[in-house]
Backbone atoms as SQL, in Angstrom:
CREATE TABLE atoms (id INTEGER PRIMARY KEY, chain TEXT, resi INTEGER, resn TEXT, atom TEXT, x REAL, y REAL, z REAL);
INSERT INTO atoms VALUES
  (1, 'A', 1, 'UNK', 'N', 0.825, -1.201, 0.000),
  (2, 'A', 1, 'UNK', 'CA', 0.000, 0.000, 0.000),
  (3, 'A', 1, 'UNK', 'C', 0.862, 1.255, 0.000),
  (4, 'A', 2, 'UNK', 'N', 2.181, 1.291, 1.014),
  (5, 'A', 2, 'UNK', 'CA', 2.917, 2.475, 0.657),
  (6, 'A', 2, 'UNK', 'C', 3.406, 2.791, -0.626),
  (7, 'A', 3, 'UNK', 'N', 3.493, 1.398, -1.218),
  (8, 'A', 3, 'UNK', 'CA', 4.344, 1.689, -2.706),
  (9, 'A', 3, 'UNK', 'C', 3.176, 2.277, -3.551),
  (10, 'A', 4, 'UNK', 'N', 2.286, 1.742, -3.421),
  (11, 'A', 4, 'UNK', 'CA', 1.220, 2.601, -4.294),
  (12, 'A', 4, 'UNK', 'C', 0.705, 3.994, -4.118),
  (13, 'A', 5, 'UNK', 'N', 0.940, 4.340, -2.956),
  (14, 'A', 5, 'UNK', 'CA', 0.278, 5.634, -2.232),
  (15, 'A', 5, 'UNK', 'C', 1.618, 6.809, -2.660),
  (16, 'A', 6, 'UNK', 'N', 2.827, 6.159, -2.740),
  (17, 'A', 6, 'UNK', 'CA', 3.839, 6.936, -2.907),
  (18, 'A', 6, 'UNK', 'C', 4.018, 6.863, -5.018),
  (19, 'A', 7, 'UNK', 'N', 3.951, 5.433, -5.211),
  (20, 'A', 7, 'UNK', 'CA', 3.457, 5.667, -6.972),
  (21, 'A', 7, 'UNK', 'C', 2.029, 7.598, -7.377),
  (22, 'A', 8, 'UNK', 'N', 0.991, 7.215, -6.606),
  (23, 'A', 8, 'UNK', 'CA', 0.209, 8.074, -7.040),
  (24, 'A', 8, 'UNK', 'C', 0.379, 9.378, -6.525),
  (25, 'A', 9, 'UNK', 'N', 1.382, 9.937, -5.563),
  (26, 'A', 9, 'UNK', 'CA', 1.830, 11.008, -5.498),
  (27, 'A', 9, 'UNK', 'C', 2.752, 11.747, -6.198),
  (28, 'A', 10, 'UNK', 'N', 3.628, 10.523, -6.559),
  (29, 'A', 10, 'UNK', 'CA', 4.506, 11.033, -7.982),
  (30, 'A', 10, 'UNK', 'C', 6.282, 10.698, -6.761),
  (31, 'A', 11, 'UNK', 'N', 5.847, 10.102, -5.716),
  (32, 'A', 11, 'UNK', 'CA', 7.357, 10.001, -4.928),
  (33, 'A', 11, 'UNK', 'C', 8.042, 8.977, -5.655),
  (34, 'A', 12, 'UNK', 'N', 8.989, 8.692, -4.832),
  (35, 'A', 12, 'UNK', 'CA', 10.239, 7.369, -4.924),
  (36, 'A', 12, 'UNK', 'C', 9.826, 6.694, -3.375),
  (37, 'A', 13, 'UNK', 'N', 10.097, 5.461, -3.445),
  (38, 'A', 13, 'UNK', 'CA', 9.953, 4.725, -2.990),
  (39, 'A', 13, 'UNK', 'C', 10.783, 3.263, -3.087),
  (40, 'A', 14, 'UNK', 'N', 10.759, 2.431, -1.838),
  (41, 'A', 14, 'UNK', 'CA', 11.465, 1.682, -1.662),
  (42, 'A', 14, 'UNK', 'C', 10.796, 0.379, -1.253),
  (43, 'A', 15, 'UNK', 'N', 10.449, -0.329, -1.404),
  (44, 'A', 15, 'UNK', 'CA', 10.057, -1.878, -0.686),
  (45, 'A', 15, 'UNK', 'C', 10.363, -2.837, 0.102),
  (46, 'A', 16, 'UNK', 'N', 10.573, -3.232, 0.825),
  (47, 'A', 16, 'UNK', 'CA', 11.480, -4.851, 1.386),
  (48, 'A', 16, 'UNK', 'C', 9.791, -5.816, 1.816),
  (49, 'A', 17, 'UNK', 'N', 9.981, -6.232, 1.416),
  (50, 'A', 17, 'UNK', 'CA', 8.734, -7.859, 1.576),
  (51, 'A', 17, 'UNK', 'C', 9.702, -9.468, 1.984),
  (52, 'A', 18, 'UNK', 'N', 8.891, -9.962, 2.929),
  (53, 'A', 18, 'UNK', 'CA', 9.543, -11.451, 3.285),
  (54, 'A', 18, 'UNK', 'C', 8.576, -12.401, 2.044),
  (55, 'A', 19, 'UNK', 'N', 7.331, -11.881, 2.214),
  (56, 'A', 19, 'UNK', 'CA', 6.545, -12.336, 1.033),
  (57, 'A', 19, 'UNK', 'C', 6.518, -12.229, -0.238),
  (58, 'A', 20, 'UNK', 'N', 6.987, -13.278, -1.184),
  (59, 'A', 20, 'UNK', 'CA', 6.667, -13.929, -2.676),
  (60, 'A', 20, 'UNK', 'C', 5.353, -13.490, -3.080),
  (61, 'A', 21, 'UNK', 'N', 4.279, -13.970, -2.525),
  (62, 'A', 21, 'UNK', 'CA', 3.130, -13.605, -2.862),
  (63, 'A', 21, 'UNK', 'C', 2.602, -11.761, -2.590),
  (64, 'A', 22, 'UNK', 'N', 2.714, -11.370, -1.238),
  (65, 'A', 22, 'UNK', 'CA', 2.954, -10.026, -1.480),
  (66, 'A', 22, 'UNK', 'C', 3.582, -9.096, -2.218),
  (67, 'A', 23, 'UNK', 'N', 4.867, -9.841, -2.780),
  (68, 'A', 23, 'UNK', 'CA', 5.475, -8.765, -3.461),
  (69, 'A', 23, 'UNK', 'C', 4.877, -9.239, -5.141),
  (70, 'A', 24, 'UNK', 'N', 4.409, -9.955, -5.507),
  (71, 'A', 24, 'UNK', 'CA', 3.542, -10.522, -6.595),
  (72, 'A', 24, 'UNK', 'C', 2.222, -9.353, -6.962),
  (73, 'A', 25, 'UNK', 'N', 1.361, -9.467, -6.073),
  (74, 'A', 25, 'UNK', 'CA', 0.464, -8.563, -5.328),
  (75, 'A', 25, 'UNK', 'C', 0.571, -7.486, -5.634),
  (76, 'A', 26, 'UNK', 'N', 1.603, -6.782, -4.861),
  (77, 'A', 26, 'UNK', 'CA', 2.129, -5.405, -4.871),
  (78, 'A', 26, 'UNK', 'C', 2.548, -5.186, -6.045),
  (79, 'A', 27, 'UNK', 'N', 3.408, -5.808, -7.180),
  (80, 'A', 27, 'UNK', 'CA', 3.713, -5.342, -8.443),
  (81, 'A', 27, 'UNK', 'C', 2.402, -4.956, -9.418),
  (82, 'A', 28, 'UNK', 'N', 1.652, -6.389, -8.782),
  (83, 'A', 28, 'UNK', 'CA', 0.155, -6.460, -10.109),
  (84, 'A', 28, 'UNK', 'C', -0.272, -4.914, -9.409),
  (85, 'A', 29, 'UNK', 'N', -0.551, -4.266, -8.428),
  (86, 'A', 29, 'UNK', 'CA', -1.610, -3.227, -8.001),
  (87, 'A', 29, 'UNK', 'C', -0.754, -2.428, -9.072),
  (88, 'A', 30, 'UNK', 'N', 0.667, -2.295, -8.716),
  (89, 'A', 30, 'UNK', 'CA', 1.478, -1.134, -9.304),
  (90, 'A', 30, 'UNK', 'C', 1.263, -1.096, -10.587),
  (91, 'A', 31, 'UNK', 'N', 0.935, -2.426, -11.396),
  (92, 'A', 31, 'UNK', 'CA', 1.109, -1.893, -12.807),
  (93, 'A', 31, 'UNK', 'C', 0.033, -1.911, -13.257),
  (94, 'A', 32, 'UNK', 'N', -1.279, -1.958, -12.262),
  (95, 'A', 32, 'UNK', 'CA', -2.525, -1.573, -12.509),
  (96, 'A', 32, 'UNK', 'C', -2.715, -0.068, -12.478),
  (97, 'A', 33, 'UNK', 'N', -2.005, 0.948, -11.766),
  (98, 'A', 33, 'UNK', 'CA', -1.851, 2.050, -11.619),
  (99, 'A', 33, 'UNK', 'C', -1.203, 2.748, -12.550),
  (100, 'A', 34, 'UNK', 'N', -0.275, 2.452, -13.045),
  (101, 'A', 34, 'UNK', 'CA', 0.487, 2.519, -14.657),
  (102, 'A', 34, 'UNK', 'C', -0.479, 2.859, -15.235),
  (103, 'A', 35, 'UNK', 'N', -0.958, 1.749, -15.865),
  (104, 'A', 35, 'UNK', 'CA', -1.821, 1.542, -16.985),
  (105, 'A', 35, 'UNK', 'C', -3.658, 2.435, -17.145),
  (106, 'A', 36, 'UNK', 'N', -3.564, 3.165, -15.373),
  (107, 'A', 36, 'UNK', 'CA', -4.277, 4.051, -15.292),
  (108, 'A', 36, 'UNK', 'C', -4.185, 5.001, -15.376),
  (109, 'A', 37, 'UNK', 'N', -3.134, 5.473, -15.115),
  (110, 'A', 37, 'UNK', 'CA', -2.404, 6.875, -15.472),
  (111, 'A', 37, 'UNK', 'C', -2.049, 7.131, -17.114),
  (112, 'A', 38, 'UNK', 'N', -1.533, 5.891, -17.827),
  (113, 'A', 38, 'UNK', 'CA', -1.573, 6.240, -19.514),
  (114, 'A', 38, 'UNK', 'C', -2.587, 6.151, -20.069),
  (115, 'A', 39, 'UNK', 'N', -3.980, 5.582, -19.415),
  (116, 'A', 39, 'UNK', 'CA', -5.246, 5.866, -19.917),
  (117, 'A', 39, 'UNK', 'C', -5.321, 6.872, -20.141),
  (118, 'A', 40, 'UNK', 'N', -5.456, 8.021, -19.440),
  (119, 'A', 40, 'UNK', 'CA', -5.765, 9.301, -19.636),
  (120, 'A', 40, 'UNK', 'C', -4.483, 10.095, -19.756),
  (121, 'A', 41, 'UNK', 'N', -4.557, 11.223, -20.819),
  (122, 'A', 41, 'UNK', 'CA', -3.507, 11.915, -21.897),
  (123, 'A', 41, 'UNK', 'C', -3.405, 13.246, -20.889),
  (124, 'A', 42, 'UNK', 'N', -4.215, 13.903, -20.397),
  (125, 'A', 42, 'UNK', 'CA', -3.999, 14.873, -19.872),
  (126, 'A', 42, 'UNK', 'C', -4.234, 15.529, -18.266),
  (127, 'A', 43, 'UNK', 'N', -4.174, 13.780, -17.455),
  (128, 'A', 43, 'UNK', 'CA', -4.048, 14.322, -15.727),
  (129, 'A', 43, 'UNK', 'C', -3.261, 12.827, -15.407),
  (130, 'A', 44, 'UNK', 'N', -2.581, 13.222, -14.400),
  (131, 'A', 44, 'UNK', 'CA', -2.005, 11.900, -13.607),
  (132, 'A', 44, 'UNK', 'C', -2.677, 11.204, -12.567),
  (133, 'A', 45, 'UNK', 'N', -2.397, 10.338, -12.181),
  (134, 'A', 45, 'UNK', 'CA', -3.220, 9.562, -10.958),
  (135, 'A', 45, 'UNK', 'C', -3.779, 10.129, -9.999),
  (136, 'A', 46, 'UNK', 'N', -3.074, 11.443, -9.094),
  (137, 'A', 46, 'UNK', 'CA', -3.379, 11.739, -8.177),
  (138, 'A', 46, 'UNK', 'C', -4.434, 12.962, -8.776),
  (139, 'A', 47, 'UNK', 'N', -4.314, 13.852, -9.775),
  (140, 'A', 47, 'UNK', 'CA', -5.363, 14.617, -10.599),
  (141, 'A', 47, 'UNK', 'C', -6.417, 13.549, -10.451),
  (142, 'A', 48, 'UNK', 'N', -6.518, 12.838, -10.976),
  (143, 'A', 48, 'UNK', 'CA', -7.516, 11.610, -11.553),
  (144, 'A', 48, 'UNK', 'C', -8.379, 11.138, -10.187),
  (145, 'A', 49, 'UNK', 'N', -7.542, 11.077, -8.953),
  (146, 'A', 49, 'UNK', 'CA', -8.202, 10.860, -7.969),
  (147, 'A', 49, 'UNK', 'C', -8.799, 11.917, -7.395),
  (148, 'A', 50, 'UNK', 'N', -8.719, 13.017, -7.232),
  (149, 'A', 50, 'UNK', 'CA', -8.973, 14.291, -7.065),
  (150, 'A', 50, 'UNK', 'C', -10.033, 14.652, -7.884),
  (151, 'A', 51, 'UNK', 'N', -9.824, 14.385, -9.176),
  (152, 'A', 51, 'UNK', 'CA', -11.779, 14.590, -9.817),
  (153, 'A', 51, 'UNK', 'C', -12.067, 13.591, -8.976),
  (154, 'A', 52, 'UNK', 'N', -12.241, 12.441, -9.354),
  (155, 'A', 52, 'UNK', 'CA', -13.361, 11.402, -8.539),
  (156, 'A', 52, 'UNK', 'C', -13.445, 12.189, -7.492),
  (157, 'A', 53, 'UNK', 'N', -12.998, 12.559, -6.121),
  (158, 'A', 53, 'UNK', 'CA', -13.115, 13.340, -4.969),
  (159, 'A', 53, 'UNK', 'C', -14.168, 14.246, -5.303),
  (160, 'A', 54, 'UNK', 'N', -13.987, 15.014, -6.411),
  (161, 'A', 54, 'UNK', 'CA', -14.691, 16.527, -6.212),
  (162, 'A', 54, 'UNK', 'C', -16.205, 15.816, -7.057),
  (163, 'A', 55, 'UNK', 'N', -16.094, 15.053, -8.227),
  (164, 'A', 55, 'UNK', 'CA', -17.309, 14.718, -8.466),
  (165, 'A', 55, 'UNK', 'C', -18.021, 13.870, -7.694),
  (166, 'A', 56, 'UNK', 'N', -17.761, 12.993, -6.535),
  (167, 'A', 56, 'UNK', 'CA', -18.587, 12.679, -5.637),
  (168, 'A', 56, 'UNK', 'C', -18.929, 13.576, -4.485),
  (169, 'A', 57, 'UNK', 'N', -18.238, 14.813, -4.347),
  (170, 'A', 57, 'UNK', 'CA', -18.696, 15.792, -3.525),
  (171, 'A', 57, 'UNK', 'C', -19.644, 16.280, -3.811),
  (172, 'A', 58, 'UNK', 'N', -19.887, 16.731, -5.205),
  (173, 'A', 58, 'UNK', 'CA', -20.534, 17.627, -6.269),
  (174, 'A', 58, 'UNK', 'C', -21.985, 17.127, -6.580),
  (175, 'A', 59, 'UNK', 'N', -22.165, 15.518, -6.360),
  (176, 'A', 59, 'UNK', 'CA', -23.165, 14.869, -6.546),
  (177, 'A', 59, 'UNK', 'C', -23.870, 14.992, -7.735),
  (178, 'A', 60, 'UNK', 'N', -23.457, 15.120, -8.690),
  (179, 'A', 60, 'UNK', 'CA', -23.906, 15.032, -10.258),
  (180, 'A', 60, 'UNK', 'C', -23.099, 14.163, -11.221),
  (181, 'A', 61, 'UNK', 'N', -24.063, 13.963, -11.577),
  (182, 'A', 61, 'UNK', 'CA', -23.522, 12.958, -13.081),
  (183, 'A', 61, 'UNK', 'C', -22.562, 13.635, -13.837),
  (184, 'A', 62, 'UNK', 'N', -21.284, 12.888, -13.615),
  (185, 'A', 62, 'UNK', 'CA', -20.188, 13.539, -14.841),
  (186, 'A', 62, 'UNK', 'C', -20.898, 13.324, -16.066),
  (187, 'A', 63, 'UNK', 'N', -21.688, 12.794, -17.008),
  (188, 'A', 63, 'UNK', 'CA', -21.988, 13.599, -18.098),
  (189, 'A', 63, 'UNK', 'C', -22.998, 14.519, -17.803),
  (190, 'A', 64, 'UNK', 'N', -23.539, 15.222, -16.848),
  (191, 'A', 64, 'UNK', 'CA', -24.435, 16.167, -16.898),
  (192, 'A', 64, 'UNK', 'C', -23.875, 17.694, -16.462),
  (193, 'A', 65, 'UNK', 'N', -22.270, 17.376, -16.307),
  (194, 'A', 65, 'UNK', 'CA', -21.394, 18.269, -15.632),
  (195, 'A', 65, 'UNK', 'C', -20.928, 18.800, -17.299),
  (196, 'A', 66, 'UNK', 'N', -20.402, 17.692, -17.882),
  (197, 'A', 66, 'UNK', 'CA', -19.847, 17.984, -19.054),
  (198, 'A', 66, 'UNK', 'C', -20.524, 18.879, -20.169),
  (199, 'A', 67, 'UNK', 'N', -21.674, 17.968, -20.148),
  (200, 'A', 67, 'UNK', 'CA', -23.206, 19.027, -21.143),
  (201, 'A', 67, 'UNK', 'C', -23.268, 20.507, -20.449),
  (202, 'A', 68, 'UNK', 'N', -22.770, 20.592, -19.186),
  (203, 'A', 68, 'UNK', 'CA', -23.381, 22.118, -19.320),
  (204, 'A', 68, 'UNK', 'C', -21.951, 23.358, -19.311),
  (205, 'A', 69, 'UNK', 'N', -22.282, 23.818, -19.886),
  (206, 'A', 69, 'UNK', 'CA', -20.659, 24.538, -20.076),
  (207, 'A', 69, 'UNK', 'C', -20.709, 25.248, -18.990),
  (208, 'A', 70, 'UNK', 'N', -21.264, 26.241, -18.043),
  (209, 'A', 70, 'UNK', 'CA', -21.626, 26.944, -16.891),
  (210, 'A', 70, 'UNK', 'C', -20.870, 26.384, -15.989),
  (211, 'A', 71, 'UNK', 'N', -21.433, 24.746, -15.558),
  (212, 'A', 71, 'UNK', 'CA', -21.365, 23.736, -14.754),
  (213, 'A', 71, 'UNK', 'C', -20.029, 23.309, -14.834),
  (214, 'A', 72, 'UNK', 'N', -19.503, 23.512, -16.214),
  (215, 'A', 72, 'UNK', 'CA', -17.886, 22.823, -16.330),
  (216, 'A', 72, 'UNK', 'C', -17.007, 23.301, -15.890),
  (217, 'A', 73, 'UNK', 'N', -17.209, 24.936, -16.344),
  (218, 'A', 73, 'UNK', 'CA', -16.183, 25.814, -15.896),
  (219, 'A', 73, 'UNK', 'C', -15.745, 26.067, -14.428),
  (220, 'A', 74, 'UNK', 'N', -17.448, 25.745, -13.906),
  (221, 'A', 74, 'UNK', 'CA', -17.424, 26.264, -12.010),
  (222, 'A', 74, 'UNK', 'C', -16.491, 24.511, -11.888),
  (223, 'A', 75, 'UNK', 'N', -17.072, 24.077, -12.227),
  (224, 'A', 75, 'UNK', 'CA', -16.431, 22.241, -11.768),
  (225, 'A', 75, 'UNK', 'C', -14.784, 22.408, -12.266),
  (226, 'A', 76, 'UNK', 'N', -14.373, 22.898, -13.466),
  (227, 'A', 76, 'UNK', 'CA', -12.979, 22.851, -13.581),
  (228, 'A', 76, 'UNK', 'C', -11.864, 23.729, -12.782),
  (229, 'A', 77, 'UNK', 'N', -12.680, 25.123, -12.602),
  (230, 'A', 77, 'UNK', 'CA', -11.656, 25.950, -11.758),
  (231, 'A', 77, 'UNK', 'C', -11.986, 25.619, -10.266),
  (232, 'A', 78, 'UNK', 'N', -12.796, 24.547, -9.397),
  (233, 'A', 78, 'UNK', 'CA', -12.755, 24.274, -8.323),
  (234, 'A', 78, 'UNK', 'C', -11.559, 22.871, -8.144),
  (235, 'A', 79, 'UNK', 'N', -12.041, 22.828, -9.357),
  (236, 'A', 79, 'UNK', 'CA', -10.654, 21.484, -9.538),
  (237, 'A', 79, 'UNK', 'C', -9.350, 21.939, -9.098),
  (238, 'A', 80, 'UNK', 'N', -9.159, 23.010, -10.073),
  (239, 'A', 80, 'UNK', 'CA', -7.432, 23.832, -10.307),
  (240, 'A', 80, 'UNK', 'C', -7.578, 24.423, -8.450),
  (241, 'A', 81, 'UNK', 'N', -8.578, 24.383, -7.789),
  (242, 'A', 81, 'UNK', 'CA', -8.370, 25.457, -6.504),
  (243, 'A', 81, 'UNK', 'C', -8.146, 23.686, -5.644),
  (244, 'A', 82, 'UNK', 'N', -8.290, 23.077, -5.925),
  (245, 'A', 82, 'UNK', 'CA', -8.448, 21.868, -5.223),
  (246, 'A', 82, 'UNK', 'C', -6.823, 21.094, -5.194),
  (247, 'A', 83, 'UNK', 'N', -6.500, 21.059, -6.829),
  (248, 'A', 83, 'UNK', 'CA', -5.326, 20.900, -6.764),
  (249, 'A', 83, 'UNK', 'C', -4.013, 22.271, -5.874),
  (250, 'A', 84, 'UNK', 'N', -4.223, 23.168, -6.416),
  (251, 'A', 84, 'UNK', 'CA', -3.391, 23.979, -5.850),
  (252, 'A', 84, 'UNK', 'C', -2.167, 23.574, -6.385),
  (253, 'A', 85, 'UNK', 'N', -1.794, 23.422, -7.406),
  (254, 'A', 85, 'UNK', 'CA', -0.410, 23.555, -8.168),
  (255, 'A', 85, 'UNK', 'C', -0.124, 24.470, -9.281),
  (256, 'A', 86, 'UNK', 'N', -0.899, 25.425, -9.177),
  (257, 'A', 86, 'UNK', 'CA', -0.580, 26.316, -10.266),
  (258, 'A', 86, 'UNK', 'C', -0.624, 26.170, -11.935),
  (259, 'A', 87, 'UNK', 'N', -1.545, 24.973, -12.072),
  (260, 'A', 87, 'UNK', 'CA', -1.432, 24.340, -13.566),
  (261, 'A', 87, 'UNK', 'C', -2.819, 24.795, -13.741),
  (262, 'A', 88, 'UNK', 'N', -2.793, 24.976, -15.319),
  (263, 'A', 88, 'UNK', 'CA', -4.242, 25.679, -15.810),
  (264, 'A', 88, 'UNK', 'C', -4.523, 24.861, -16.130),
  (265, 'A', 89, 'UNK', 'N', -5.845, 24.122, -15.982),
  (266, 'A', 89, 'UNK', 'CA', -6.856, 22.896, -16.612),
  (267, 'A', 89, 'UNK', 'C', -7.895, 23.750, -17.603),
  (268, 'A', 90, 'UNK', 'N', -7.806, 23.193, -18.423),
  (269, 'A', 90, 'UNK', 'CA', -8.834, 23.277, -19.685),
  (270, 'A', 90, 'UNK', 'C', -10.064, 22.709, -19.606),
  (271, 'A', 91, 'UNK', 'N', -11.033, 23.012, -19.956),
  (272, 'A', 91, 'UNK', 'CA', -12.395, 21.952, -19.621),
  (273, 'A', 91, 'UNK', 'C', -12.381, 20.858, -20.845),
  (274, 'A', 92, 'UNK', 'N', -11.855, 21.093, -22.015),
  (275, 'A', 92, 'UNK', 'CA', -11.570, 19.824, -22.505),
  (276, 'A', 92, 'UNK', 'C', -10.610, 18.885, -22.176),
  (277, 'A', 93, 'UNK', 'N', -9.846, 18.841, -21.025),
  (278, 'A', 93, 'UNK', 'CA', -9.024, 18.156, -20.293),
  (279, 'A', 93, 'UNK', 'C', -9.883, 17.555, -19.416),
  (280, 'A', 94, 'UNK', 'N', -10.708, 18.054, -18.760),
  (281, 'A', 94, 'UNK', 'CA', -11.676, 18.005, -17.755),
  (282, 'A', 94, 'UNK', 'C', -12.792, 16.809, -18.316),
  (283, 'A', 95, 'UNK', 'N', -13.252, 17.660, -19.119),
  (284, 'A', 95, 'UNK', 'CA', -14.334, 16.448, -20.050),
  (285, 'A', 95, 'UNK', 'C', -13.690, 15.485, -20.534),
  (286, 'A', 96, 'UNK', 'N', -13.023, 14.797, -21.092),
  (287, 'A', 96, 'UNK', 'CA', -12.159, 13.836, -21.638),
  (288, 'A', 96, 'UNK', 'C', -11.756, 13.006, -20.155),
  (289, 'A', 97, 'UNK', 'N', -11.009, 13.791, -19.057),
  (290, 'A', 97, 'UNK', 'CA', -11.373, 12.757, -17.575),
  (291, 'A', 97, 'UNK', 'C', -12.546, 12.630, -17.399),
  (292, 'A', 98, 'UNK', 'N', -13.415, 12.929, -17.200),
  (293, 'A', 98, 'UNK', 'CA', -14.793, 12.611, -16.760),
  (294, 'A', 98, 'UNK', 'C', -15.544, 11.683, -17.608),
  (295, 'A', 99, 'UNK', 'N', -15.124, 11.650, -19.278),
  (296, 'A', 99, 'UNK', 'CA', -15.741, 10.656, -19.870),
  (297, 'A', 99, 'UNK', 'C', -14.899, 9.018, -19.428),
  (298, 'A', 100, 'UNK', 'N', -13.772, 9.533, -18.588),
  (299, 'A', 100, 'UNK', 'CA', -12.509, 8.111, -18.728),
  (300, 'A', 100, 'UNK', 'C', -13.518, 7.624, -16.991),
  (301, 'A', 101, 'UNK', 'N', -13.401, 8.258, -16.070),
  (302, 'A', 101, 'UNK', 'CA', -14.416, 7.961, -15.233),
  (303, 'A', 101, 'UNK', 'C', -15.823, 7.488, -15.257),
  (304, 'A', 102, 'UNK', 'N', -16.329, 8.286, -16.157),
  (305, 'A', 102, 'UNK', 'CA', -17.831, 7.561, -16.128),
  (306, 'A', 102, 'UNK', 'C', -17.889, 6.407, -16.889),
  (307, 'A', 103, 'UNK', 'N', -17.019, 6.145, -17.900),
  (308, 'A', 103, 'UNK', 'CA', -16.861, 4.872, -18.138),
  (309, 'A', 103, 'UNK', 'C', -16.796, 3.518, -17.710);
């Protein structure tokens, strides 16, 4: 779990396991997390978890967020205030995660 928690923050990290099967385990989660992060072209894991966060706060259907342009913009710049890294999100960045989520 640390290796993954430190994968989706973007750290380095280190492992030691007595367990074969745990460390089996632990690789499959990791390269399940990979392969979630190159799903989507324009946020990383921890972005990615952070919508899910704000759209279950928000309690609306990500496609009913997406259809309304009003709705996107307030939903995308609460995003960028949520992240707090100084990166400008686009709402077609936004919509394109939300279609990879509601999927």
């Amino acid at each position: 779990t640390t290796a993954a928690v430190a994968y989706q923050l973007g750290r380095n990290y280190v492992g030691v396991e007595i367990s074969q099967k745990y460390v089996e385990n632990t690789e499959k989660r990791l390269a399940e997390l990979k392969d979630q992060q190159f799903s989507n072209l324009f946020l990383n894991t921890a972005e990615l978890n952070e919508l899910k966060r704000l759209l279950s706060d928000i309690k609306k259907p990500a496609k009913e967020i997406a259809a309304d342009k009003s709705l996107l913009r307030l939903f995308t710049d609460q995003f960028a205030v949520r992240m707090n890294n100084q990166k400008c999100y686009r709402t077609a960045e936004i919509v394109a995660a939300l279609g990879d989520i509601a999927d």
